[in-house]
C-alpha positions as CSV (number, residue, x, y, z in Angstrom):
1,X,37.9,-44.0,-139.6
2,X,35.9,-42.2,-136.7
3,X,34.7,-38.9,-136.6
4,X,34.7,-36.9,-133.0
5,X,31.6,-34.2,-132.6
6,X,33.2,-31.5,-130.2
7,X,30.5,-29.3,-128.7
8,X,31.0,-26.3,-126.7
9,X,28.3,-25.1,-123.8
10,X,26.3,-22.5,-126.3
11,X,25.2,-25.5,-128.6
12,X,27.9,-25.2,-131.3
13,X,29.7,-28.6,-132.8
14,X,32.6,-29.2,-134.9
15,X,33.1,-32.5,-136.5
16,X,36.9,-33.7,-136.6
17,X,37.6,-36.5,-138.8
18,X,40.2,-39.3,-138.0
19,X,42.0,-41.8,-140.1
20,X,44.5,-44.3,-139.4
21,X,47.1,-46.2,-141.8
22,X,47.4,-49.2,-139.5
23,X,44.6,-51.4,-138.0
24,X,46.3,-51.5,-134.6
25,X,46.6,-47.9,-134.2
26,X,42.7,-47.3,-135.2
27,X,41.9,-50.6,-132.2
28,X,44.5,-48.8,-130.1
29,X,42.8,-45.5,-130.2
30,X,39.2,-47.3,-129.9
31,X,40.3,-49.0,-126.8
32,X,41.6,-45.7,-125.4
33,X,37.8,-44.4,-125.7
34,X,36.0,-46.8,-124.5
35,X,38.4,-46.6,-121.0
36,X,37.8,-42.9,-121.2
37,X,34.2,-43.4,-121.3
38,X,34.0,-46.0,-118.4
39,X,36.2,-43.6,-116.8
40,X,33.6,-41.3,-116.5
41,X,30.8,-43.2,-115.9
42,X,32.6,-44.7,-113.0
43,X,33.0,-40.8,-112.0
44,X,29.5,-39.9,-112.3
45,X,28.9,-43.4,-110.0
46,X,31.0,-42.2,-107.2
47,X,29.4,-38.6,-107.4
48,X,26.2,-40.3,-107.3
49,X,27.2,-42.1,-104.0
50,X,29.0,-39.1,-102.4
51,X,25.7,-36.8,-102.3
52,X,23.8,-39.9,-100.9
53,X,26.2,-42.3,-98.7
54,X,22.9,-43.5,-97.3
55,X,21.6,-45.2,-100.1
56,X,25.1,-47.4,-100.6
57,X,25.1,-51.0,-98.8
58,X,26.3,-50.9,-95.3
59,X,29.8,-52.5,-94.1
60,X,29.5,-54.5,-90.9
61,X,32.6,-55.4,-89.5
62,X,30.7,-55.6,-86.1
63,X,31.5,-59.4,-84.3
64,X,28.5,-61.8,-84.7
65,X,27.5,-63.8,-81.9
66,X,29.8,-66.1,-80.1
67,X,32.3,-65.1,-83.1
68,X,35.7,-64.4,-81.5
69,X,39.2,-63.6,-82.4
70,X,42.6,-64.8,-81.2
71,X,45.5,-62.4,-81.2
72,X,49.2,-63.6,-80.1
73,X,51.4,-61.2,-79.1
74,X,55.2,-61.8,-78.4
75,X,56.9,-60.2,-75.6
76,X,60.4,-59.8,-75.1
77,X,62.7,-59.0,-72.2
């Protein structure tokens, strides 16, 4: 069984209860919140970062020294 608390943006709740018959529909279901909720933690993550893109580790794809690359490039006539 799990019960849902539904609240709306004034401070009301509403309880909805939820039952299932089989055990693989109630993990089924439980699996489906916990993805929801990870969902939007990863959502609230990514917010974070786009309001501060400074505070994120920095991507150097500069070349180090004496590092070098090697490109081969096939001409035809």
């Amino acid at each position: 069984y799990f019960v849902i608390r539904i609240e709306d943006g004034n401070g009301r709740r509403a309880f909805i209860g939820l039952g299932f018959g089989d055990r693989g529909d109630a993990f089924d279901f439980n699996v489906a919140l916990q993805d929801h909720f990870k969902w939007v933690k990863q959502q609230c993550e990514f917010a974070k970062q786009a309001q501060n893109p400074d505070e994120g580790p920095k991507l150097d794809l500069g070349f180090k020294d004496g590092q070098t690359i090697k490109i081969n490039i096939a001409v035809r006539k």
